[in-house]
DSSP file (Angstrom, degrees, kcal/mol; ACC not computed):
  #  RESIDUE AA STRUCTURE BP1 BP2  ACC     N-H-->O    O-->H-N    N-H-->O    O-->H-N    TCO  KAPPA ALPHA  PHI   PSI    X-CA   Y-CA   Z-CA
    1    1 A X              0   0    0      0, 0.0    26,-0.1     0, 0.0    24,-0.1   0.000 360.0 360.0 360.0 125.7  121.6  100.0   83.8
    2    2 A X        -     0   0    0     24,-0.2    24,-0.9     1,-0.1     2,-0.6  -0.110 360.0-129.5 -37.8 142.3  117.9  100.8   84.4
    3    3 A X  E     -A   25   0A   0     22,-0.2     2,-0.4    20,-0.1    22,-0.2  -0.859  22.6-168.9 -69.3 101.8  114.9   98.3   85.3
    4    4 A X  E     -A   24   0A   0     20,-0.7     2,-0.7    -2,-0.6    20,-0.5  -0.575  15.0-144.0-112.8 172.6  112.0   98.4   83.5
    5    5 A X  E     +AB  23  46A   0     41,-0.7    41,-2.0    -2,-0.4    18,-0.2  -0.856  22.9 174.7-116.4 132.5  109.0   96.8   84.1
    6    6 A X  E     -AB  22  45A   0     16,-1.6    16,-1.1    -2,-0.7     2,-0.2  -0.568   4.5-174.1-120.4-177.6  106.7   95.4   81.1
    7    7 A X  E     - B   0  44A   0     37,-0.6    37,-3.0    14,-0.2    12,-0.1  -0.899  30.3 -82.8-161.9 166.9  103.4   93.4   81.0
    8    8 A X  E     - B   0  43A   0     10,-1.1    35,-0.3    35,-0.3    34,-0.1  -0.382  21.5-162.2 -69.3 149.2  101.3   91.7   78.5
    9    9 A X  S    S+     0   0    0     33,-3.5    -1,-0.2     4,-0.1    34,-0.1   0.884  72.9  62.5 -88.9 -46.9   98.7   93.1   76.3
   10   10 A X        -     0   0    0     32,-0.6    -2,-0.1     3,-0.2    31,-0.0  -0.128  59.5-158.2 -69.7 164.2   97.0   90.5   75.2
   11   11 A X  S    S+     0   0    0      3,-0.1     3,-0.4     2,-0.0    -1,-0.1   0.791  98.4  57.0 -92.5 -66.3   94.7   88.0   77.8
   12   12 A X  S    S+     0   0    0      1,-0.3     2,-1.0    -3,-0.1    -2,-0.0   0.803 107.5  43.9 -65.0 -76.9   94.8   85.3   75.1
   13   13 A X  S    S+     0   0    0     29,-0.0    -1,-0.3    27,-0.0     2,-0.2  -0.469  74.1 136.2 -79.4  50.4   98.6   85.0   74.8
   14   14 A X        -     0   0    0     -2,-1.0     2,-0.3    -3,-0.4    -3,-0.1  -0.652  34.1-161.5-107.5 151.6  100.2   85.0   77.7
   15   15 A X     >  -     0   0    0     -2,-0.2     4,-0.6    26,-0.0     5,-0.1  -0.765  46.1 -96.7-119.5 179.8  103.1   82.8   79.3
   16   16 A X  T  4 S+     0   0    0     -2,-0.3     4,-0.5     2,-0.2     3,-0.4   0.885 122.2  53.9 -58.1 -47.6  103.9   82.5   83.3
   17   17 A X  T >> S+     0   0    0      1,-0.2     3,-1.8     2,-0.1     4,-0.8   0.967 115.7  32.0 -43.0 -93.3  106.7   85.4   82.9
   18   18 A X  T 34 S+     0   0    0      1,-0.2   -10,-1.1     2,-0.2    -1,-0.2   0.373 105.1  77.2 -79.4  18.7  104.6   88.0   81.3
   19   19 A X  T 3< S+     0   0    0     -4,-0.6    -1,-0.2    -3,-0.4    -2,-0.1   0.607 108.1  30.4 -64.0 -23.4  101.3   87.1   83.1
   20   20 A X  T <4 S-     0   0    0     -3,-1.8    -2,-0.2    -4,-0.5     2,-0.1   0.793 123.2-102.1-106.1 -37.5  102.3   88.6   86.0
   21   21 A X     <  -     0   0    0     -4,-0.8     2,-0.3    -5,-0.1   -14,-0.2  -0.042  40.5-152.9 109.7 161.8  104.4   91.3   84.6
   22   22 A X  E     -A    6   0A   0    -16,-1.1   -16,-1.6    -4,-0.1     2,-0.2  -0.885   9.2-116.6-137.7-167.1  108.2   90.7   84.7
   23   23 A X  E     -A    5   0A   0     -2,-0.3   -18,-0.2   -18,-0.2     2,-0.1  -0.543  22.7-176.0 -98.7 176.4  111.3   93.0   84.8
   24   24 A X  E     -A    4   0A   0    -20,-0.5   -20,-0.7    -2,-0.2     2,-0.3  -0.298  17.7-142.4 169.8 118.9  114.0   93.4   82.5
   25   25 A X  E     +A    3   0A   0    -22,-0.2     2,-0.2    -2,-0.1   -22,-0.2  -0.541  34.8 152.9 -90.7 132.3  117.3   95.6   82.6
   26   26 A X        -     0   0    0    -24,-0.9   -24,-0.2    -2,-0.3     3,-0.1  -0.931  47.7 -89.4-153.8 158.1  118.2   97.1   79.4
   27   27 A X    >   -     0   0    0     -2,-0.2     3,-0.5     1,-0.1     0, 0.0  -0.569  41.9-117.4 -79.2 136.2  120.6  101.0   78.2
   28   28 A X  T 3  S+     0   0    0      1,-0.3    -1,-0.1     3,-0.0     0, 0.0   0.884 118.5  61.6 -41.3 -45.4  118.3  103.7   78.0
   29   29 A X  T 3  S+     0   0    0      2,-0.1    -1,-0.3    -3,-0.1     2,-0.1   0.728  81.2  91.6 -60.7 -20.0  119.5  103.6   74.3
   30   30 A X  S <  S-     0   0    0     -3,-0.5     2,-0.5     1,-0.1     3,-0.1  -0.667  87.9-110.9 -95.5 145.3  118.2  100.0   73.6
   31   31 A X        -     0   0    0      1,-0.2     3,-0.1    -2,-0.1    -2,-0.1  -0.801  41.2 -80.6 -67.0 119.5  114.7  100.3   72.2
   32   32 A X        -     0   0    0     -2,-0.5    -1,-0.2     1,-0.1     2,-0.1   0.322  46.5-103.6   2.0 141.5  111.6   99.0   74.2
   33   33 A X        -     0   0    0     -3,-0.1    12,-0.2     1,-0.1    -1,-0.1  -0.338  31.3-175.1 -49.3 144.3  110.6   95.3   74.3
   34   34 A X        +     0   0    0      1,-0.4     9,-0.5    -2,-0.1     2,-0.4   0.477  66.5  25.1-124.8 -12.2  107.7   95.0   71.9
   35   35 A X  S    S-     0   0    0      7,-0.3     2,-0.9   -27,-0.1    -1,-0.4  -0.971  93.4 -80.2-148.0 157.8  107.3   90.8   73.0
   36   36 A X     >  -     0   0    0      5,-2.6     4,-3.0    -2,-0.4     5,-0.2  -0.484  25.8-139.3 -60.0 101.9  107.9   88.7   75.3
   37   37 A X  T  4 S+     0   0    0     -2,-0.9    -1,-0.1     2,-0.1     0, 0.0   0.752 106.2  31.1 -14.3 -58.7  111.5   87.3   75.5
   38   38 A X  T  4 S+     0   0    0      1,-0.1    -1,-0.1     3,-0.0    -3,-0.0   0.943 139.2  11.9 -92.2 -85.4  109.9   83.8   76.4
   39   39 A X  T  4 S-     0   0    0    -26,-0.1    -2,-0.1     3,-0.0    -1,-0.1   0.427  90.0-126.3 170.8 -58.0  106.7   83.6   74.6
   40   40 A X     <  +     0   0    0     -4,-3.0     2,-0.2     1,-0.3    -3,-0.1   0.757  54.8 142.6  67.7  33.4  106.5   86.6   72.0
   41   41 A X        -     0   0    0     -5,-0.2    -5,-2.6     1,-0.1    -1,-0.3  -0.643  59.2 -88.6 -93.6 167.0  103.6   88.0   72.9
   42   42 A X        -     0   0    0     -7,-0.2   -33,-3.5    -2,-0.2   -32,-0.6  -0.541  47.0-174.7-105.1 170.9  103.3   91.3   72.9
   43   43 A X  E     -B    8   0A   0     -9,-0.5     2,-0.5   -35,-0.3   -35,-0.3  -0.709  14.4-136.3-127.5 149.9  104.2   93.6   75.9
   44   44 A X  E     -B    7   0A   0    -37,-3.0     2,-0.7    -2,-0.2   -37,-0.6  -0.924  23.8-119.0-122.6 162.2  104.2   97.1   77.2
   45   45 A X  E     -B    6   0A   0     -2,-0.5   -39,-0.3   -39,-0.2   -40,-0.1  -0.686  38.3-148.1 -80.2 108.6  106.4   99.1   78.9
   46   46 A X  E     -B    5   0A   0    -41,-2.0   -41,-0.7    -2,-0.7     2,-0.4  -0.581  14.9-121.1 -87.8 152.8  104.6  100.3   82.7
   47   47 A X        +     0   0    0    -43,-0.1     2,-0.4     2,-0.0    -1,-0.1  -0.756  39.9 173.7 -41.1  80.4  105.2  103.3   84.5
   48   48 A X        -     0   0    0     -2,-0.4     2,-0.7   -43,-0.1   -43,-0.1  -0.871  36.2-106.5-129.8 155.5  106.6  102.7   88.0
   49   49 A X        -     0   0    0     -2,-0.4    -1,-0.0     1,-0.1    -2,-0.0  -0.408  40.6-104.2 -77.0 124.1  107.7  104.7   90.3
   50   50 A X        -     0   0    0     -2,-0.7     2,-1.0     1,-0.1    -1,-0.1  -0.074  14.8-150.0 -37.9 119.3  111.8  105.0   91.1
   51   51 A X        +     0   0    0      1,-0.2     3,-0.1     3,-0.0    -1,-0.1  -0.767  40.1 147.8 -73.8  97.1  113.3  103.3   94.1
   52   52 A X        -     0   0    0     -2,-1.0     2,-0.4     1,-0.2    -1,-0.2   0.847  58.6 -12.1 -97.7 -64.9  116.3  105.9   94.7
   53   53 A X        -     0   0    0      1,-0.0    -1,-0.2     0, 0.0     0, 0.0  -0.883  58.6-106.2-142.1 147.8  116.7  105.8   98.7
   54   54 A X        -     0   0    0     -2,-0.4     2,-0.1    -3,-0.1     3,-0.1  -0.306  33.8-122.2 -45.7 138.4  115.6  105.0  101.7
   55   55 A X     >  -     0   0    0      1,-0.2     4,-2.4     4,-0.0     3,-0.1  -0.510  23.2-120.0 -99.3-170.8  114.0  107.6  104.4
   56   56 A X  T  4 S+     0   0    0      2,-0.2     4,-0.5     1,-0.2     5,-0.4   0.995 111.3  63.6 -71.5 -58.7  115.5  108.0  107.8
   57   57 A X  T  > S+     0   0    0      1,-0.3     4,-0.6     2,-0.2    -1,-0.2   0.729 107.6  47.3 -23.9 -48.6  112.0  106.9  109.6
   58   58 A X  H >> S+     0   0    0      2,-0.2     4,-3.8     3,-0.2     3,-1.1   0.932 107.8  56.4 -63.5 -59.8  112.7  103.6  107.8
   59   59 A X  H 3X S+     0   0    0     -4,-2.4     4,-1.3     1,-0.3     5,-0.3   0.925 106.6  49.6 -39.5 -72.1  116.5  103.6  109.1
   60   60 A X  H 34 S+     0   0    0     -4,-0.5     4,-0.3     1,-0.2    -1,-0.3   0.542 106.7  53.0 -46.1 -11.4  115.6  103.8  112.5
   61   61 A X  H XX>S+     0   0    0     -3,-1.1     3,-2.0    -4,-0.6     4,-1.9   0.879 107.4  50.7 -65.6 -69.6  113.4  101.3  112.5
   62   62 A X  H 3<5S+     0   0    0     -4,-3.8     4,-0.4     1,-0.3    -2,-0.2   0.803 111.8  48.3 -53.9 -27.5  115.7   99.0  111.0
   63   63 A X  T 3<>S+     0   0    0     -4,-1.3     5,-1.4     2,-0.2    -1,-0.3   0.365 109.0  50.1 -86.6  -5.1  118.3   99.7  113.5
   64   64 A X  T <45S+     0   0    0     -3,-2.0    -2,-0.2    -4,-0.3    -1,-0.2   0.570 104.4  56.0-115.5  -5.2  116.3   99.4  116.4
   65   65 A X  T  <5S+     0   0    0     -4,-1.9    -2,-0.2     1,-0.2    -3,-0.1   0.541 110.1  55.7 -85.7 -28.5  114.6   95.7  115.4
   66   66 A X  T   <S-     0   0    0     -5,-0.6    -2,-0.2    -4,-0.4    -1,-0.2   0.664 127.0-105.4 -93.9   5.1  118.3   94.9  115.2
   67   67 A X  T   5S+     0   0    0      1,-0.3    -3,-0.2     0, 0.0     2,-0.1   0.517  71.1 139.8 103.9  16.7  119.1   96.0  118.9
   68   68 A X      < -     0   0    0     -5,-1.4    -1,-0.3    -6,-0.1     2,-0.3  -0.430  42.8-147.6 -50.8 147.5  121.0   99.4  118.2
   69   69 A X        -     0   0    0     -2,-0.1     2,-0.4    -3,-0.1    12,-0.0  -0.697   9.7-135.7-118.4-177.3  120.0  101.8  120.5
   70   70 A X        -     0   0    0     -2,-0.3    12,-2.2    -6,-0.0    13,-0.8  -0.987  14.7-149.4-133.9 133.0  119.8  105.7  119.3
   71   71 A X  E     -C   81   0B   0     -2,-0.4     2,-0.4    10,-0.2    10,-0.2  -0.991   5.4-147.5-122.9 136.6  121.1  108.8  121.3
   72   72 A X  E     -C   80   0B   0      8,-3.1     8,-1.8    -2,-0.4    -2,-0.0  -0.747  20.3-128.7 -72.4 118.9  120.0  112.2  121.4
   73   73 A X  E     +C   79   0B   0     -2,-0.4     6,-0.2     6,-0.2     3,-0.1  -0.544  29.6 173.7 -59.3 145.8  122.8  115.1  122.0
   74   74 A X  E     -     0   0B   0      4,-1.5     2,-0.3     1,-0.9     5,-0.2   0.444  55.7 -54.6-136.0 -26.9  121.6  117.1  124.6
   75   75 A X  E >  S-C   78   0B   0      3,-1.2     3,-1.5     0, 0.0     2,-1.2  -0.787  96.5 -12.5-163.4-170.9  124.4  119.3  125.2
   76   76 A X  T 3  S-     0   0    0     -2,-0.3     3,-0.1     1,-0.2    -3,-0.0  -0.423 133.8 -21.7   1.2  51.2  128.1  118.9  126.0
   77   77 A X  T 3  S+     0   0    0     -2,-1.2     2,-0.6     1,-0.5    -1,-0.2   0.467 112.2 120.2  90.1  15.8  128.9  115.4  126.9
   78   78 A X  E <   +C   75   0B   0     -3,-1.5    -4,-1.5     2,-0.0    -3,-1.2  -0.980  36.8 175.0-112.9 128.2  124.9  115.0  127.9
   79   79 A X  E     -C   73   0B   0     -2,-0.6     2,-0.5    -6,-0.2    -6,-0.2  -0.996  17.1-156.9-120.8 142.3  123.2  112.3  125.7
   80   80 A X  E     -C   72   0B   0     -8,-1.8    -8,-3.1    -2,-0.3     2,-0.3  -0.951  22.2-122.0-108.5 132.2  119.3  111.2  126.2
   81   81 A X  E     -C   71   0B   0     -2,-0.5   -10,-0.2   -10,-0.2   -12,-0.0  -0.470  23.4-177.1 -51.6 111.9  118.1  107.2  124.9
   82   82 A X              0   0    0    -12,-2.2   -11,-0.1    -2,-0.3    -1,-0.1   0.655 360.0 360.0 -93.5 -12.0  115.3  107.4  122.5
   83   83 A X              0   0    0    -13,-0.8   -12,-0.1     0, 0.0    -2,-0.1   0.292 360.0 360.0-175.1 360.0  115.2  103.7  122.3
């Protein structure tokens, strides 16, 4: 099920939840929050950008703060360390 992320409209009427913004997973099919679960004040839906995947840059990185080393192929039973 998607995440979406909502926020308050109002200044006035705000609780600690939608002050901040919160999240809340709901079926495409389910119609928008219009208030705040906690509060009832009212809310909008934001625009945020989709996490889908990770890039590689990021992998290596992570694998080489955890002590993995990386090899480069170089030919036929030749490998070079890249870290």
């Amino acid at each position: 099920m998607p995440v979406y992320d909502y926020e308050a409209t109002s200044p006035k009427q705000q609780c600690p939840r939608c002050a901040n913004g919160f999240e809340y997973v709901q079926s495409i099919h389910d119609p928008r929050l219009t208030a705040c679960p906690d509060c009832g004040a009212p809310v909008r839906r934001v625009i945020t950008a989709p996490a889908i995947g990770r890039s590689k840059s990021k992998l290596d990185d992570r694998a080489k703060a955890a002590g993995f080393t990386k090899l480069k192929r170089l030919g036929k039973g030749e490998y070079e360390k890249m870290y």
